[in-house]
LUMSE-13554 format. One line per 2 residues: number of its first residue (from 1); for each residue x, y, z of C-alpha. Coordinates in nm, 2 decimals, always signed. Layout:
N
NUM	X,Y,Z; ...
This chain:
388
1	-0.94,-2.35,-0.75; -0.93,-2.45,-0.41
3	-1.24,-2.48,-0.20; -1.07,-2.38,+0.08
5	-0.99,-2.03,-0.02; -1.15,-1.71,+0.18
7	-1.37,-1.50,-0.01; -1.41,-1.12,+0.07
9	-1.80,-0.95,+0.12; -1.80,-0.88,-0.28
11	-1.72,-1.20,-0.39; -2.09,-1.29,-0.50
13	-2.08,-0.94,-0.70; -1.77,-1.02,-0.87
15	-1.91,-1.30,-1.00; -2.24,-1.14,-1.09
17	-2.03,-0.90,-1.31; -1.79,-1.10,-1.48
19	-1.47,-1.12,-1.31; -1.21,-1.38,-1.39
21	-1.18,-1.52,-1.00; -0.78,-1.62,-0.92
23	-0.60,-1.68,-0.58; -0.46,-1.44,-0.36
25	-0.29,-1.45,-0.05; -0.52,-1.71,+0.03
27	-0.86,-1.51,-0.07; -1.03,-1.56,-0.42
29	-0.99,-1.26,-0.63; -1.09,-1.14,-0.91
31	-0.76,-1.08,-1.14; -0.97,-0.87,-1.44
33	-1.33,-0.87,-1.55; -1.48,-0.84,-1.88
35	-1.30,-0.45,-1.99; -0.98,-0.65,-1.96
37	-0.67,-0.58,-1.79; -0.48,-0.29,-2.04
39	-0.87,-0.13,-2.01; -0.93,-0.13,-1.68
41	-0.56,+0.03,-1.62; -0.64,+0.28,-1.87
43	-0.96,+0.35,-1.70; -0.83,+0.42,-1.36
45	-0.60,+0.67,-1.49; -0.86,+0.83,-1.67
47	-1.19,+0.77,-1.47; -1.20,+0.63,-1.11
49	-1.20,+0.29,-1.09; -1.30,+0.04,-0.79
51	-1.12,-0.21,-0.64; -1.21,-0.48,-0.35
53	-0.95,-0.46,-0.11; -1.12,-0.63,+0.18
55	-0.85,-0.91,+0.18; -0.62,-0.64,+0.39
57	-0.57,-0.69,+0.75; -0.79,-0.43,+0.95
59	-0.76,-0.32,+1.31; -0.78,-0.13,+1.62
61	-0.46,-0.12,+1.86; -0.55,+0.09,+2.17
63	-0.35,+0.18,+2.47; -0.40,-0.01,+2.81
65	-0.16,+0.26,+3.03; -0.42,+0.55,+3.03
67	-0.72,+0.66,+3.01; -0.88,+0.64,+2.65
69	-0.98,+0.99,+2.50; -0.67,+1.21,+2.62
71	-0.35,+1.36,+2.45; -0.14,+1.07,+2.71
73	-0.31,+0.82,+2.58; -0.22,+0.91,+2.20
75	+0.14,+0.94,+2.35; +0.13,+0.63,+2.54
77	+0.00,+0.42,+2.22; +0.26,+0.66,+1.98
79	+0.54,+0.55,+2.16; +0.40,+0.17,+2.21
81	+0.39,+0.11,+1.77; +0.71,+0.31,+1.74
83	+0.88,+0.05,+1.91; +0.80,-0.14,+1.63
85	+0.84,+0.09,+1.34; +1.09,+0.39,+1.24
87	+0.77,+0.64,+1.22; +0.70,+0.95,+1.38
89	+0.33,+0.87,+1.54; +0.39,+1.06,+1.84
91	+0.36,+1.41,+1.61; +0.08,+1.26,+1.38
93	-0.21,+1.49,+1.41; -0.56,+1.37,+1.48
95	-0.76,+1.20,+1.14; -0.39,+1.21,+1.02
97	-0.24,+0.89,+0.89; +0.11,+0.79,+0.78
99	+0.33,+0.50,+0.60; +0.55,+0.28,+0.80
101	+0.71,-0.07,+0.82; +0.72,-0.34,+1.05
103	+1.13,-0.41,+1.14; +1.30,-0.73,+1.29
105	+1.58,-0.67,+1.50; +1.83,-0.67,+1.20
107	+1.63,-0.37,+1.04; +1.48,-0.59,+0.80
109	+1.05,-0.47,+0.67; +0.84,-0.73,+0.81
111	+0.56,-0.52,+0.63; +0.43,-0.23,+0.54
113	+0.12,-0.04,+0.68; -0.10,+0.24,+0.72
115	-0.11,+0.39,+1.08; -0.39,+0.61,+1.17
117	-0.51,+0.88,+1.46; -0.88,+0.87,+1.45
119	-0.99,+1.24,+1.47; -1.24,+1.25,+1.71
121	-1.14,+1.35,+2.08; -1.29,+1.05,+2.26
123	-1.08,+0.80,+2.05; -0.72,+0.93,+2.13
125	-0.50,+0.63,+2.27; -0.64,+0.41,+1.96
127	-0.49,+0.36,+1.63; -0.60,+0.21,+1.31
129	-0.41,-0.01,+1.08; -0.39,-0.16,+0.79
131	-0.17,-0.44,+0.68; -0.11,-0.68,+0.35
133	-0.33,-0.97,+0.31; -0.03,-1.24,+0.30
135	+0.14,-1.10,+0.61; -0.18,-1.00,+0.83
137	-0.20,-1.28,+1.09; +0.21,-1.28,+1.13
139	+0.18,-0.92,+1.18; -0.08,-0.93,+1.44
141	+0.05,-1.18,+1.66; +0.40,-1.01,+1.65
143	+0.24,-0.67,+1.76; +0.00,-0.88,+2.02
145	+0.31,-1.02,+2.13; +0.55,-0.77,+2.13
147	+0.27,-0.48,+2.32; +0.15,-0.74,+2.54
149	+0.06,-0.54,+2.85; +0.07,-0.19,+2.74
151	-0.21,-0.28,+2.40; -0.44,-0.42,+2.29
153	-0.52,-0.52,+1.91; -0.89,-0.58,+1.81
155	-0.88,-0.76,+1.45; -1.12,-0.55,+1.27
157	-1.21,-0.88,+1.07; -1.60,-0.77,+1.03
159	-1.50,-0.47,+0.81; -1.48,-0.47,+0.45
161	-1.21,-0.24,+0.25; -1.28,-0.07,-0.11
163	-1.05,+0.17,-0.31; -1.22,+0.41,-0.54
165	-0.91,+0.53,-0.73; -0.83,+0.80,-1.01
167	-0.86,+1.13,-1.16; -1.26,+1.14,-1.09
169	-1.23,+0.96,-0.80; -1.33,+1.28,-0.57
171	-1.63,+1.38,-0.75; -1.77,+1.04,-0.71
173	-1.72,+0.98,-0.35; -1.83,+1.36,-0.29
175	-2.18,+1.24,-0.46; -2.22,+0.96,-0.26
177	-2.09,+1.09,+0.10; -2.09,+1.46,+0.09
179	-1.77,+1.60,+0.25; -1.50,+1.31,+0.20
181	-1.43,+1.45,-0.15; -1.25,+1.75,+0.02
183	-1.03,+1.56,+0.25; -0.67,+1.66,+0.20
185	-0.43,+1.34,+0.16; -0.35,+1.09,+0.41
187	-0.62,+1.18,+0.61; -0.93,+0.96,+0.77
189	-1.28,+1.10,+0.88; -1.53,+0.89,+0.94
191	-1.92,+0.94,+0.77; -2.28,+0.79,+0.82
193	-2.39,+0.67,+0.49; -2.64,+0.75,+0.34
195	-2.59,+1.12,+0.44; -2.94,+1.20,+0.57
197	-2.99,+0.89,+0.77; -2.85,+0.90,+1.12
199	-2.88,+0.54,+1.16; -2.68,+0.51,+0.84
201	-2.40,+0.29,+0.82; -2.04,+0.39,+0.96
203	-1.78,+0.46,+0.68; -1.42,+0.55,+0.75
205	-1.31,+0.73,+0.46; -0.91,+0.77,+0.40
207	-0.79,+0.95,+0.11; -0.47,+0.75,+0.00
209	-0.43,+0.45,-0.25; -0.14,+0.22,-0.41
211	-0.19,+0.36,-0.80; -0.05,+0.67,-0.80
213	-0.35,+0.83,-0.90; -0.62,+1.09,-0.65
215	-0.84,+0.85,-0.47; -0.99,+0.70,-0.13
217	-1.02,+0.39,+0.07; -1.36,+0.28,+0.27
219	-1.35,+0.10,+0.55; -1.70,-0.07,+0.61
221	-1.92,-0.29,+0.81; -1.90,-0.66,+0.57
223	-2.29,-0.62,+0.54; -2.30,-0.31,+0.38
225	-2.02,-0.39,+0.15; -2.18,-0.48,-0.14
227	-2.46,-0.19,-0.10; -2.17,+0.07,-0.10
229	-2.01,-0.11,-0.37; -2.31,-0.11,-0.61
231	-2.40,+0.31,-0.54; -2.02,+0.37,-0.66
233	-2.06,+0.12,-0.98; -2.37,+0.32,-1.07
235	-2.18,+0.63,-1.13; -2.06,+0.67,-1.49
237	-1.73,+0.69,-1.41; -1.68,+0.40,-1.24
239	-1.55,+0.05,-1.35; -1.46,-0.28,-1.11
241	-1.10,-0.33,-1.17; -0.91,-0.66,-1.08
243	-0.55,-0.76,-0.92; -0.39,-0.72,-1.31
245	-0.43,-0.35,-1.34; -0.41,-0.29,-0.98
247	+0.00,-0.42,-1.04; +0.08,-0.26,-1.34
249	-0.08,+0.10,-1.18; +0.15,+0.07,-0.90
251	+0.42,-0.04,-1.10; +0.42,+0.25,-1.33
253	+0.37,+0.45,-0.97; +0.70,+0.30,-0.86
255	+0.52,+0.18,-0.52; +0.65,-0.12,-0.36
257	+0.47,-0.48,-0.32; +0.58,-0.67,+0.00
259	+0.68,-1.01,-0.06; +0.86,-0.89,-0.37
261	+1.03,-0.54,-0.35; +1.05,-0.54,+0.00
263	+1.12,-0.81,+0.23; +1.27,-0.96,+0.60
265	+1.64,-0.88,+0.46; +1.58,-0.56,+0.29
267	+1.64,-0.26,+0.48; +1.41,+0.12,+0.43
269	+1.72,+0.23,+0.34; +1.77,-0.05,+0.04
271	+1.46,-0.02,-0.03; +1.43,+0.39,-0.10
273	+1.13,+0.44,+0.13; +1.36,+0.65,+0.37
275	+1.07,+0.89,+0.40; +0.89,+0.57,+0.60
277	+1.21,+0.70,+0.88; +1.06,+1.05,+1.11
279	+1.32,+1.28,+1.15; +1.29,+1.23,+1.54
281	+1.37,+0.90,+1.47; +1.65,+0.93,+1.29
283	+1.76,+1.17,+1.56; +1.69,+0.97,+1.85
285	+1.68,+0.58,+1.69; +1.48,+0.33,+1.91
287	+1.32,+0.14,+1.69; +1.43,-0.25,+1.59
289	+1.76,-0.24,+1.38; +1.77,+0.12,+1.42
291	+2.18,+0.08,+1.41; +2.18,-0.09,+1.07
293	+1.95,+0.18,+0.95; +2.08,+0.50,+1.02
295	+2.41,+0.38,+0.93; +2.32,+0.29,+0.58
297	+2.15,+0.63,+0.55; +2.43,+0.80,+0.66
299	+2.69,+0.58,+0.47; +2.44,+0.46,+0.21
301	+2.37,+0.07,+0.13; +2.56,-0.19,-0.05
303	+2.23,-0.22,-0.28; +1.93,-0.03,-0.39
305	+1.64,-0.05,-0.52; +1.60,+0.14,-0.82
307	+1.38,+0.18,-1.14; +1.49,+0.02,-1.51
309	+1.34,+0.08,-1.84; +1.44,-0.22,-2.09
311	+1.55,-0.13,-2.41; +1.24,-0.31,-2.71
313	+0.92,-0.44,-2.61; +1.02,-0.73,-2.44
315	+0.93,-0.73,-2.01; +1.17,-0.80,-1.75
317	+0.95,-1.04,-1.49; +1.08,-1.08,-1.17
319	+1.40,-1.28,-1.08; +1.54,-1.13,-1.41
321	+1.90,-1.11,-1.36; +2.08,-0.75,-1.38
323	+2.44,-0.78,-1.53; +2.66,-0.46,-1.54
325	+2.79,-0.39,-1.97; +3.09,-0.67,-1.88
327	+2.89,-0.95,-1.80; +2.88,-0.93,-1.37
329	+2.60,-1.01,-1.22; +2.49,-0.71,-1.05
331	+2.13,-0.74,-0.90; +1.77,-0.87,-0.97
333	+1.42,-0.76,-1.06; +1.17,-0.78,-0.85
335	+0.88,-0.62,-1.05; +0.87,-0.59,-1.39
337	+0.58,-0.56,-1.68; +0.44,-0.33,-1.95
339	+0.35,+0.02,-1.84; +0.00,+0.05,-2.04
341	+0.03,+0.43,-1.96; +0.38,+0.49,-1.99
343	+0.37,+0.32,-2.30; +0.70,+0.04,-2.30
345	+0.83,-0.24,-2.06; +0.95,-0.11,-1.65
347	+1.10,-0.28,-1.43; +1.19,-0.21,-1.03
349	+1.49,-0.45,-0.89; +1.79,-0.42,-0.66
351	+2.18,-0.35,-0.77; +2.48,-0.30,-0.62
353	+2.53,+0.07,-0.53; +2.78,+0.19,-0.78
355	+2.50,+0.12,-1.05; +2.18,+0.28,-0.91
357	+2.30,+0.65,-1.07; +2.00,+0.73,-1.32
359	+2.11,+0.67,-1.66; +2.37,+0.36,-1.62
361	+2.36,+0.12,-1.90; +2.32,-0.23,-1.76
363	+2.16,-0.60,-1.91; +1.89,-0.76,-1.84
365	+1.93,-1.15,-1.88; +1.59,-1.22,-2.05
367	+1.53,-1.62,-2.22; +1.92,-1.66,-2.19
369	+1.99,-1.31,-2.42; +2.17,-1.00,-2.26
371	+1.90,-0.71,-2.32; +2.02,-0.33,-2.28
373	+1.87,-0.12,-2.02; +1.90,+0.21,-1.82
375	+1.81,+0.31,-1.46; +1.55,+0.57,-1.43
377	+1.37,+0.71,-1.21; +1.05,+0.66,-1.04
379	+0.81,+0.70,-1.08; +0.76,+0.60,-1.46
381	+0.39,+0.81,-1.48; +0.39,+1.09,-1.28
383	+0.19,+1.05,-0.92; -0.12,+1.27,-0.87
385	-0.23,+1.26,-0.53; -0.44,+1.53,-0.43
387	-0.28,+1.79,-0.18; -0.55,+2.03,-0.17
C-alpha cells in the first residue's frame, strides 16, 4: 500500500481493532474488520453500526453580498449554490438539509452533495456541504471559482465525519448526546458533547445516511474523533463496519455511487434522482443544462437507470453488458453484487428506454454466457429512514 495515502483521525483505531486497511479515493480505509463483510452488513440492518466517513469533503460556503445572520443573506447564498445545482435552497428551512448535484453546462452530475441551513439565527447566509472523497478538491475549486465574489468556501478539512447507521441507531446516539435521537430526517442541529460540559466539544448532528437504514452523521473537531468514536463502540449495539458492507447496504438501498452510477455524461433525469430537481426549478430552470434537463423530464431520456435482479446465484459486477432476449446490446451495469439481506445477486445499470418497464426479461453477459434477468424496482430491501 502506498505510503503516500491520506489517513482519516480513526486510522490508528482501525488498526487497533482489526480492520483490513485498503485504498480509497486516495485515503486508507478500512474495507472490513474482523466480523467480516456479510456480518457487518447484517449487523447494520439489525443493530447500528459505525462507519468512518471522515474521507468526505466538508465545508462552509457563506455569502459575501450581505450581512451574515439575516433572512437576505440565506437568499443571497440560496440563489448563489443554485446556480450550480437544480435544488430548491432558497425554501430550505433553517437546520434543514437537502440532496443535490453538481451540473456542467450540458446537465451532466459533476457530484453529489448534502446542502445544509444551519439552524441558528446568527448563521443565516452560510451553508454546509458535504461532498465525495474522489471529487472534493474538483468540487471546491469549481464552486470557489464559479462564486468568486459573491462566496466564500472555508474547507472544513479539520473536521472528522462518522455515520452511526441502523435500526438502533437512535437510541444510541440519544445516550450519548441527549436530544439528537429525536431529530426528524434530513435535519442538522448542532450539540456540546458531553452533555453537561459547556466547554464540551462541538458536534453537528445530521440525521441522514447512504444505507437505507434510520441513522445519523457527526461532524467533529479531528481531535475528538476518536474519543467520540470509542463512547459509540462501547454501546452494545454497535460494531465498526468497513467500505464492503457500506456498498452492498447501499446497493440493496438502490442509492447511487458517483463515479459509477452517476457521472459528467449522465443526466438527473437518466439517472432517476429527479427528486434532486425543486419544483421551482423545474418551473423557472436556471441552473447549468437546465434545457437538456427539463426536456428529458418532460419527454423522458434515451436511457435509464434502473434496477436488475439476475436470474441464479451468479453477480453481475460492473461493466456487465445488458443485451435485450435477441442478442442487442442494450446497456451496462454499473453496480452489481450479492444483496446479504435481500438474499440473491442485484444489480443497478443503464438501458435504453424501451427496456426500463419493471419486469422486462433481458441478459446479462456474465464470463462470455447470456444470463436471464428482470428489471425491478428499487429499492431491493425496503428503506427505513425515520420520519418521525
Amino acid at each position: 500500500m502506498s505510503e503516500n495515502l491520506k489517513k482519516t483521525p480513526l486510522n490508528e483505531l482501525h488498526r487497533a481493532l482489526g480492520g483490513k486497511m485498503v485504498e480509497f479515493a486516495g485515503y486508507e480505509m478500512p474495507v472490513q474488520f474482523p466480523l467480516g463483510v456479510l456480518k457487518e452488513h447484517q449487523h447494520t440492518r439489525e443493530n447500528a453500526g459505525l462507519f468512518d466517513v471522515s474521507h468526505m469533503g466538508q465545508a462552509f460556503l457563506t455569502t459575501t453580498e450581505a450581512k451574515i445572520g439575516t433572512q437576505e443573506a440565506h437568499e443571497k447564498i440560496a440563489a448563489a449554490i443554485e446556480t450550480l445545482v437544480p435544488g430548491e435552497i432558497k425554501k430550505l428551512k433553517q437546520g434543514g438539509m437537502r440532496y443535490s448535484v453538481l451540473l456542467n453546462d450540458d446537465g451532466g452530475i459533476l457530484d453529489d452533495l448534502m446542502i445544509t441551513r444551519p439552524i441558528r439565527d446568527e448563521n443565516q447566509g452560510t451553508l454546509f456541504l458535504v461532498v465525495n472523497a474522489a471529487m472534493k478538491d474538483q468540487d471546491f475549486v469549481l464552486i470557489e471559482k464559479k462564486l468568486d465574489g459573491i462566496a466564500k468556501l472555508e474547507r472544513a478539512e479539520r473536521r472528522a465525519l462518522l455515520a452511526i447507521q441502523g435500526p438502533k441507531a437512535a437510541e444510541v446516539v440519544e445516550r450519548i448526546i441527549p436530544g439528537a435521537g429525536e431529530q426528524t430526517f434530513l435535519t442538522m442541529r448542532p450539540y456540546s458533547w458531553p452533555a453537561n460540559n459547556n466547554e464540551g466539544m462541538k458536534v453537528l448532528v445530521s440525521r441522514c445516511g447512504y444505507t437505507g437504514e434510520d441513522g445519523f452523521e457527526l461532524s467533529v473537531q479531528v481531535g475528538f474523533a476518536e474519543q467520540l468514536a470509542k463512547a459509540l463502540l462501547a454501546e452494545p449495539e454497535v460494531e465498526p463496519i468497513g467500505l464492503g458492507a457500506r456498498d452492498s447496504l447501499r446497493l440493496e438501498a438502490g442509492l447511487c455511487l458517483y463515479g459509477h452510477d452517476l457521472t459528467p455524461e449522465t443526466s438527473p433525469i437518466e439517472g432517476n434522482i429527479g427528486f434532486a430537481i425543486g419544483k421551482r426549478r423545474r418551473e423557472e430552470g436556471g441552473f447549468p443544462g437546465a434545457a437538456r434537463i427539463l426536456s428529458e423530464r418532460e419527454e423522458g431520456p434515451s436511457r435509464l437507470r434502473v434496477g436488475i435482479l439476475p436470474d441464479g446465484r451468479a453477480p453481475a459486477r460492473e461493466g456487465t453488458e445488458i443485451q435485450s432476449k435477441d442478442g442487442k446490446a442494450i446497456g451496462t451495469v454499473t453496480s452489481g453484487g450479492f444483496g446479504p439481506t435481500f438474499g440473491g445477486p442485484i444489480a443497478m445499470g443503464y438501458v435504453a428506454s424501451e427496456f426500463a418497464k419493471t419486469g422486462t426479461e433481458v441478459n446479462l453477459i456474465i464470463r462470455g454466457k447470456a444470463v436471464s434477468a428482470k428489471i425491478a424496482d428499487m429499492p431491493f430491501v425496503p428503506q427505513n429512514y425515520y420520519r418521525g
